[in-house]
SEVO-119347 format. One record per residue (C-alpha): x, y, z; residue in three letters. Coordinates in steps of 0.25 Angstrom, whole numbers. Each point is the difference from the previous one (the first is absolute). Example, Ala and Ser with C-alpha at 12.3 -4.5 7.8 and 13.67 -1.06 7.14 Angstrom:
REM residues 2
ATOM, 49, -18, 31, ALA
ATOM, 6, 14, -2, SER
//
This chain:
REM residues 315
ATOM, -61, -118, -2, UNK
ATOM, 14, 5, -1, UNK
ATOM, 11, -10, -7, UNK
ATOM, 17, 1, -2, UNK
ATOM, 2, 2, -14, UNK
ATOM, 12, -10, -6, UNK
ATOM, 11, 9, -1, UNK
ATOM, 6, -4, -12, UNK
ATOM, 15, 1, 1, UNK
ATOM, 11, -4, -11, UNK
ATOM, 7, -13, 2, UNK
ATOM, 9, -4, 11, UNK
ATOM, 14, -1, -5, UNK
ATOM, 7, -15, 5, UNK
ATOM, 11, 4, 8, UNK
ATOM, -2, 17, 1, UNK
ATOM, 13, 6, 6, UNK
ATOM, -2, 6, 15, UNK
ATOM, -2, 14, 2, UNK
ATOM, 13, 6, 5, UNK
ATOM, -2, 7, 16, UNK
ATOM, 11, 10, -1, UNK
ATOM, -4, 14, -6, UNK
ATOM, 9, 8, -11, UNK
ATOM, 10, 9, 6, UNK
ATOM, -5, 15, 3, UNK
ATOM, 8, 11, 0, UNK
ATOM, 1, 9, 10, UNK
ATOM, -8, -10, 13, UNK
ATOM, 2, 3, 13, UNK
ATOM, 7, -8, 9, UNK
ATOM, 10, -4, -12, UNK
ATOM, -11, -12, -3, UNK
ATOM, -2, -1, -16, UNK
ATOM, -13, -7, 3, UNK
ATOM, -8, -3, 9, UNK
ATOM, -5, -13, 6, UNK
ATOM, -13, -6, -3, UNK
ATOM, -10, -4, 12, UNK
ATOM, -10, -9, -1, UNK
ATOM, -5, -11, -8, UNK
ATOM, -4, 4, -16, UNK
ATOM, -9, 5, -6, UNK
ATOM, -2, 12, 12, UNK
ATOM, -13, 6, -4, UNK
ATOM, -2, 14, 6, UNK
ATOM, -12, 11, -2, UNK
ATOM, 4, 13, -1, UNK
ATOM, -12, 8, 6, UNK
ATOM, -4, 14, 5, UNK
ATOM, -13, 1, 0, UNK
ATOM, -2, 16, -2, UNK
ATOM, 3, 2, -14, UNK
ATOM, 12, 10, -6, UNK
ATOM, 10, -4, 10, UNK
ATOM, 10, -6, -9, UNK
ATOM, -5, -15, 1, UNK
ATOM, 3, -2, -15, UNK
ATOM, 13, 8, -1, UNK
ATOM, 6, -9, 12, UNK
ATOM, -5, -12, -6, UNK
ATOM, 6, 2, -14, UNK
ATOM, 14, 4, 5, UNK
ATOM, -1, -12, 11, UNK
ATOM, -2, -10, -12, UNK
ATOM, 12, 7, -9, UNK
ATOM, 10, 0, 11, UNK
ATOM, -3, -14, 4, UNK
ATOM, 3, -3, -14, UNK
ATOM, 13, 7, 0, UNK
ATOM, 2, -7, 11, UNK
ATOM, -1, -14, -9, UNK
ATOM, -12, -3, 9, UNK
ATOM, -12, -6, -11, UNK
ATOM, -12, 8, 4, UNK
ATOM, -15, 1, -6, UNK
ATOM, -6, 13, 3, UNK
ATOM, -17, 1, -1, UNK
ATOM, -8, 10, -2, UNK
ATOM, -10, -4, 9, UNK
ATOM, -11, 12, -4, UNK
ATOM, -10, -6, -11, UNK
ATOM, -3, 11, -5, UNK
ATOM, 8, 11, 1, UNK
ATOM, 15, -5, -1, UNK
ATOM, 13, 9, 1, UNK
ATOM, 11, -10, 2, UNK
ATOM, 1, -1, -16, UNK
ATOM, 3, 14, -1, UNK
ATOM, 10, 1, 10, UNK
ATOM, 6, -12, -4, UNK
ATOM, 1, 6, -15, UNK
ATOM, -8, -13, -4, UNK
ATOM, -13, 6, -3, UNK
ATOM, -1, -3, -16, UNK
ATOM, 6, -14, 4, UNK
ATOM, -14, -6, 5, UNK
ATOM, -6, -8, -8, UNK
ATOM, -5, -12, 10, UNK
ATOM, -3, 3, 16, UNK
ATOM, -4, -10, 11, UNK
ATOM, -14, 1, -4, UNK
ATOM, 1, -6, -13, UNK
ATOM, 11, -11, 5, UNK
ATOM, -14, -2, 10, UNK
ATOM, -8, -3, -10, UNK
ATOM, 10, -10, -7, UNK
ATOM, 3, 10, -13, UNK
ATOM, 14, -3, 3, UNK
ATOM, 11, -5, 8, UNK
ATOM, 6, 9, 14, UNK
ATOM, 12, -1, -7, UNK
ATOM, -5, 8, -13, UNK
ATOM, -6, 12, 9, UNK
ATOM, 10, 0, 6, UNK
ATOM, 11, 15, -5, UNK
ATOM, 14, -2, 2, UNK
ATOM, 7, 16, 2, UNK
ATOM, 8, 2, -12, UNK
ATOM, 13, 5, 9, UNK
ATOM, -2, -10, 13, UNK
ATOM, 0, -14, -4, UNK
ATOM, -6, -4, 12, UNK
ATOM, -13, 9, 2, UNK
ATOM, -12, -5, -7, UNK
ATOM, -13, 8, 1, UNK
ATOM, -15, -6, 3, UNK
ATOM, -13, 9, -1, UNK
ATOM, -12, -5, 6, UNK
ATOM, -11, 3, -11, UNK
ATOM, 0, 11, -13, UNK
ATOM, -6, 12, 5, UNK
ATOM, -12, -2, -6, UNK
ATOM, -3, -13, 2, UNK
ATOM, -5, -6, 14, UNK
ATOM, 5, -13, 6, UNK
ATOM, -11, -12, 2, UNK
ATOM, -7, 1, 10, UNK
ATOM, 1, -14, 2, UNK
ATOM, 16, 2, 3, UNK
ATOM, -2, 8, 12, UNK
ATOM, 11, 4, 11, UNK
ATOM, 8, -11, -4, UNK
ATOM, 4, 4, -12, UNK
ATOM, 13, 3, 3, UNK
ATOM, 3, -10, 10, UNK
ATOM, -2, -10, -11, UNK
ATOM, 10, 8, -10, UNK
ATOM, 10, 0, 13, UNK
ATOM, -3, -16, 0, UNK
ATOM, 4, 0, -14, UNK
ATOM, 14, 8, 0, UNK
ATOM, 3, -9, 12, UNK
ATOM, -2, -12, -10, UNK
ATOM, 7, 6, -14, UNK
ATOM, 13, -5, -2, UNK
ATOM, 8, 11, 4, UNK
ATOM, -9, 7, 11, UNK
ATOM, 5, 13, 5, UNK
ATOM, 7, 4, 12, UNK
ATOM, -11, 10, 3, UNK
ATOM, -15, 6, -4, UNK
ATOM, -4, 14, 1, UNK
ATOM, -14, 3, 2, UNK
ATOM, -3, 16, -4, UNK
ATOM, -14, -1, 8, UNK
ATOM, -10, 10, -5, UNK
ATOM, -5, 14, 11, UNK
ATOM, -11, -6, 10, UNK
ATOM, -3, -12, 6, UNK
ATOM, -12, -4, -9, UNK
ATOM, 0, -14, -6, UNK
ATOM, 13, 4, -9, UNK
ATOM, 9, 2, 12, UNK
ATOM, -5, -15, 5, UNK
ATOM, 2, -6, -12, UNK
ATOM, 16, 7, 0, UNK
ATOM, 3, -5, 13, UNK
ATOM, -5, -14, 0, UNK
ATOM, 10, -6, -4, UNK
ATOM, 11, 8, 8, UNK
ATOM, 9, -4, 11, UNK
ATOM, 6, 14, 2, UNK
ATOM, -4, 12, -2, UNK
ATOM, 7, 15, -2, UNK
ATOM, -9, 11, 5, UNK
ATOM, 3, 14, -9, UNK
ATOM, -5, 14, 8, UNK
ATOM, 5, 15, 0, UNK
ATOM, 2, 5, 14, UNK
ATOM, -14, 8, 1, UNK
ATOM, -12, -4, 7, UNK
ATOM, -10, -5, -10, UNK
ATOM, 12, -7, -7, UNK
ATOM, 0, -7, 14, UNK
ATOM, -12, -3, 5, UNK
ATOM, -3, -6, -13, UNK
ATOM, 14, -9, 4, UNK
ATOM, -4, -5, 12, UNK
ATOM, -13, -6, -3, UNK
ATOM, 5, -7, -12, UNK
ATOM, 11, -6, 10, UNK
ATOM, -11, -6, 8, UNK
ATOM, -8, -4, -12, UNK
ATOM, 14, -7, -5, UNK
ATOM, 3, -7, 14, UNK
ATOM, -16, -6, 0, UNK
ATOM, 4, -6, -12, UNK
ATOM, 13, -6, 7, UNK
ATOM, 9, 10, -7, UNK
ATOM, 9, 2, 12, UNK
ATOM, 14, 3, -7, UNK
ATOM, -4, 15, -3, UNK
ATOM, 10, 11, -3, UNK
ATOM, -1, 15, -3, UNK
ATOM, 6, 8, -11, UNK
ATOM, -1, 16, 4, UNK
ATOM, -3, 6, -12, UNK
ATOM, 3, 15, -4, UNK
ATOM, 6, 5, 13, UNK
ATOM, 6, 14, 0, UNK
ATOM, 13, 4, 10, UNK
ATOM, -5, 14, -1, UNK
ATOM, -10, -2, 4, UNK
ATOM, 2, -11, 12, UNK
ATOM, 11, 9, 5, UNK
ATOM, -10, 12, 1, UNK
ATOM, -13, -8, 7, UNK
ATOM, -8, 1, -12, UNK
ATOM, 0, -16, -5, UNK
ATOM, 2, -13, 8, UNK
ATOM, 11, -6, -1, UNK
ATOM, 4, -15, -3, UNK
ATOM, 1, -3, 16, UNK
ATOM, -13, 6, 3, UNK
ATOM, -7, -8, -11, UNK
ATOM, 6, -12, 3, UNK
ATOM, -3, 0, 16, UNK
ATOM, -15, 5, -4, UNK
ATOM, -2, -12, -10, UNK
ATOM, 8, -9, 9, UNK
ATOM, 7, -8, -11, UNK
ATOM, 15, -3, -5, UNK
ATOM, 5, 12, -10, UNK
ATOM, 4, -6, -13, UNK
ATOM, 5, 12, -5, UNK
ATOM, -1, 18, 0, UNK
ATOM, -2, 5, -14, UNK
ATOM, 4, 15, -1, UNK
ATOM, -9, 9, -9, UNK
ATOM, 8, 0, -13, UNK
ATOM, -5, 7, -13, UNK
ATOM, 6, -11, -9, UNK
ATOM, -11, -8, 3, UNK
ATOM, -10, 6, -11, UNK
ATOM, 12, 0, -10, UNK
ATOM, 1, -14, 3, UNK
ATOM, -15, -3, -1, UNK
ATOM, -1, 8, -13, UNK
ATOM, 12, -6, -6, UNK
ATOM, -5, -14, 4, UNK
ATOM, 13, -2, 8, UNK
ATOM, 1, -5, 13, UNK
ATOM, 8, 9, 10, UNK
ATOM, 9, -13, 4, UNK
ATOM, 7, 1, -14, UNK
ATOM, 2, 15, -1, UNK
ATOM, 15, 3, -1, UNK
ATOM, 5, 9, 6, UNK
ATOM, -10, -6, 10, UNK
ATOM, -9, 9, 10, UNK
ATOM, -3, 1, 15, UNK
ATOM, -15, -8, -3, UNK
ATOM, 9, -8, -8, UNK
ATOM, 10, -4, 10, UNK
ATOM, -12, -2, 11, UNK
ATOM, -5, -10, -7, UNK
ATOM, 12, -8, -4, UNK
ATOM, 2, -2, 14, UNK
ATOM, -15, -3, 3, UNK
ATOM, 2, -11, -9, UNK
ATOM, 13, -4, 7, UNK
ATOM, -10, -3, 12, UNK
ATOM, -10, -6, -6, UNK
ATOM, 9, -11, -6, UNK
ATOM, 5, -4, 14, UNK
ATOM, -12, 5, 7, UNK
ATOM, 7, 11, 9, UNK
ATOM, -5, 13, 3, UNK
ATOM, 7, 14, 3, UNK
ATOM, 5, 1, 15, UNK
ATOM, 5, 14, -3, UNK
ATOM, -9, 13, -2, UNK
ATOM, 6, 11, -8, UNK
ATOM, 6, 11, 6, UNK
ATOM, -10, 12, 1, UNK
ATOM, -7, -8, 9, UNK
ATOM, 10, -6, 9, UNK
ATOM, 4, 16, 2, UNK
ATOM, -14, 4, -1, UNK
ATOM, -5, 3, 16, UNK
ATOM, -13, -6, 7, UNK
ATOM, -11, 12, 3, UNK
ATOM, -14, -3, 6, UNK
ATOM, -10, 1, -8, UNK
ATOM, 5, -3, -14, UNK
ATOM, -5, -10, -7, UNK
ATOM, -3, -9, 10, UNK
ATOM, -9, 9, 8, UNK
ATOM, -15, -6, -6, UNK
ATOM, -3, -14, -8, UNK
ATOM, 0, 1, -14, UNK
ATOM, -7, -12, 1, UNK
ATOM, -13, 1, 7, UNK
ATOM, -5, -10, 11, UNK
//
């Protein structure tokens, strides 16, 4: 019979000081803005999900998480994937774990003390689910995470938001990353197993009553778009029939960033990727979406039979 663990948490201060709304300044945000405004009550939990694995799902949730924090905006980021976890990496945190959700489950320690705080953002911490060889209790099943979430929302200083780095597929990982999610970003490349796989984990995420869903187009290259060989951003999003979050451009800084353990968001000078995501994040903070498309394909001209001649999707 499965049974919530007691989450042990460290003691609640008397009188803790209320977490302050306005973001640090930026440099360089558009509209002359030094911050954006946050929507929504606190802590916003959102799953960022793709299902086809290799799309970017984990680079976009890494740099999500550090921009926030650059942004003041306390944010856990879980790695969702039991057994084989990449957030650490990407993050630069992987010989800081010690202690993962699994052994605050088991009542080893507190959440608190499994918690990784990023040694240049103050306000991002790390969770992993489990070590990668070890397995969860069965007995925890797909409410793991939605009793950790629980938990943040109690601590003493909850954050503004949780990132959940859902592992590839829809197997009992991916409902166990999105049970306890009220929003969800949805990564893809503009290619058509990258999209078929989207679409049906929209669907799987609004059965489960996910219905704020935003895309990220990953990878897109204008070359490419303005000669007829790649989707562009528009196409993907009037096939998926969701809100665009944001278009992120091929950049080859990406596995420089990877390799260095350096998120994109803190690279100086910054890069195209970069920049995409800063503005991603922008959005997600006061739950907007892009109402503009970039210019390749505003100039890019309507033939029959392009890629919207025959269903990738099937019946």
């Amino acid at each position: 019979m499965a049974f919530a663990p007691r989450l042990l948490l460290p003691p609640r201060p008397p009188a803790p000081p209320p977490a302050s709304s306005s973001a640090r300044a930026l440099n360089g945000s558009a509209g002359g803005r030094t911050a954006p405004e946050l929507s929504g009550p606190t802590p916003r939990v959102v799953v960022v999900t793709s299902g086809k694995g290799g799309v970017g799902k984990t680079t976009t949730t890494a740099n999500l998480a550090a921009s926030l924090a650059r942004l003041n905006f306390p944010v856990v980021a879980i790695d969702a994937d039991a057994g084989l976890r990449n957030l650490d990496l990407l993050l630069g945190l992987e010989n800081r774990v010690h202690l993962t959700a699994a052994d605050v489950l088991a009542g080893d320690c507190r959440l608190d003390q499994a918690l990784i705080r990023h040694r240049s953002l103050q306000g991002l911490h790390l969770l992993c689910l489990s070590k990668p060889r070890s397995k969860l209790p069965l007995a925890f099943g797909s409410k793991t995470l939605t009793w950790v979430a629980d938990a943040l929302r109690r601590s003493a200083t909850p954050p503004a938001f949780i990132l959940i780095d859902c592992p590839a597929g829809v197997d009992a990982g991916f409902v166990t990353a999105i049970a306890p999610a009220e929003e969800a970003v949805l990564v893809t490349t503009p290619d058509i197993t990258a999209l078929r796989d989207a679409d049906r984990v929209a669907g799987l995420l609004e059965c489960d009553g996910i219905k704020d869903i935003k895309i990220i187009v990953n990878r897109v290259r204008p070359e490419l778009v303005r000669g007829e060989d790649m989707m562009s951003a528009l196409d993907v999003q009037e096939m998926l029939g969701l809100p665009l979050l944001g278009v992120v451009p091929e950049d080859s800084e990406v596995i420089r960033s990877t390799n260095r353990g350096v998120p994109l968001v803190l690279t100086d000078p910054p890069t195209p990727a970069g920049l995409a995501l800063e503005r991603a994040t922008w959005r997600l903070v006061e739950r907007d979406a892009m109402t503009a498309v970039m210019v390749e394909e505003q100039e890019r001209p309507k033939k029959k039979g392009g890629f919207f001649s025959f269903s990738f999707f099937g019946g």
